[in-house]
C-alpha positions as CSV (number, residue, x, y, z in Angstrom):
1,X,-28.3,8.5,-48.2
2,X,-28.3,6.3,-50.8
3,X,-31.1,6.7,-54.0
4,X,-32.6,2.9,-54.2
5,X,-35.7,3.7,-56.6
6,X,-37.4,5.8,-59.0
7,X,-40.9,5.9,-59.9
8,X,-43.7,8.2,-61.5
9,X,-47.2,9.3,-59.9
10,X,-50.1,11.1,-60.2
11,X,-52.6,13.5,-58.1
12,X,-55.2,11.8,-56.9
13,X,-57.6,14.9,-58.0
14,X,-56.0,17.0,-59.7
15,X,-53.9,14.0,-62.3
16,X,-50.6,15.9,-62.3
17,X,-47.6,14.0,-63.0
18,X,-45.1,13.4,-60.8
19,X,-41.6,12.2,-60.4
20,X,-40.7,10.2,-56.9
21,X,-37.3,9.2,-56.1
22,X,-37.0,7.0,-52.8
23,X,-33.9,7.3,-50.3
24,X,-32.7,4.6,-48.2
25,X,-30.6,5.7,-44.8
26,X,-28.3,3.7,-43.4
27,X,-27.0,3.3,-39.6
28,X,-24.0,2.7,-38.9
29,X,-23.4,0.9,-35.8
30,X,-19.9,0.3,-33.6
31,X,-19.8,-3.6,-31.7
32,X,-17.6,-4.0,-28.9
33,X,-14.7,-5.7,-31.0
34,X,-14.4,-2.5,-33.1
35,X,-16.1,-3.2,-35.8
36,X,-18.5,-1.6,-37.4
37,X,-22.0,-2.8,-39.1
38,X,-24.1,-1.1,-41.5
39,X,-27.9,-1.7,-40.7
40,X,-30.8,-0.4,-42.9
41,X,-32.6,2.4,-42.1
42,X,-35.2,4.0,-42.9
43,X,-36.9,4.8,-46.3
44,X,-37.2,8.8,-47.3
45,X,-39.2,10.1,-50.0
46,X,-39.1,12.8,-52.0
47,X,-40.3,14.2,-55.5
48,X,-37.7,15.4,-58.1
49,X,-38.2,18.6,-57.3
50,X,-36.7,18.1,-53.8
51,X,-40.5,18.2,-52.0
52,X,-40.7,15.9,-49.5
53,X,-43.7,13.3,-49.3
54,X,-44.9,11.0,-46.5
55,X,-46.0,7.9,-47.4
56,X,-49.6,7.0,-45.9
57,X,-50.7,3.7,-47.3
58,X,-48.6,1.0,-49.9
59,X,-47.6,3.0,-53.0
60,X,-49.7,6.4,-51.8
61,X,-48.0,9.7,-50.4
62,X,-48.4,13.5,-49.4
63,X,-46.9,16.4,-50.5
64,X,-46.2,17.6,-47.5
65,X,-45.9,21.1,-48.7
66,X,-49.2,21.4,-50.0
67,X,-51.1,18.2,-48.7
68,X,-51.8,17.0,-52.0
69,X,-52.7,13.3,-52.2
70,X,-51.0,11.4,-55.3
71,X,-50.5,7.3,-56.4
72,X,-48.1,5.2,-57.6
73,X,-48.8,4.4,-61.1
């Protein structure tokens, strides 16, 4: 997993700041001639901290730990 992006946000309600570091996976796929490809994959986010979020609309996300609701600013 590589780290593509880093980017601060804030509670929707409550305002607290926090610090959102995006991961991109990668798949790794064999074609019949041997070689083999790297595709994208999919994106993973997580704050600092190492909590993860799921992402919900463009540029919003849940703390999946405690279902807080915070924005990209």
């Amino acid at each position: 997993m590589d780290l593509t992006e880093k980017f601060d946000a804030k509670g929707k309600e409550t305002g607290n700041a926090y610090h959102v570091e995006c991961y991109k996976d990668s798949i790794e796929r064999a074609a019949a001639n041997g070689t083999v490809a790297s595709l994208p994959g999919r994106e993973i986010y997580k704050l600092a901290d190492g909590r993860a979020l799921t992402p919900y609309a463009e540029g919003k996300f849940v703390i999946d730990q405690t279902g807080e609701k915070i924005v990209r600013v």
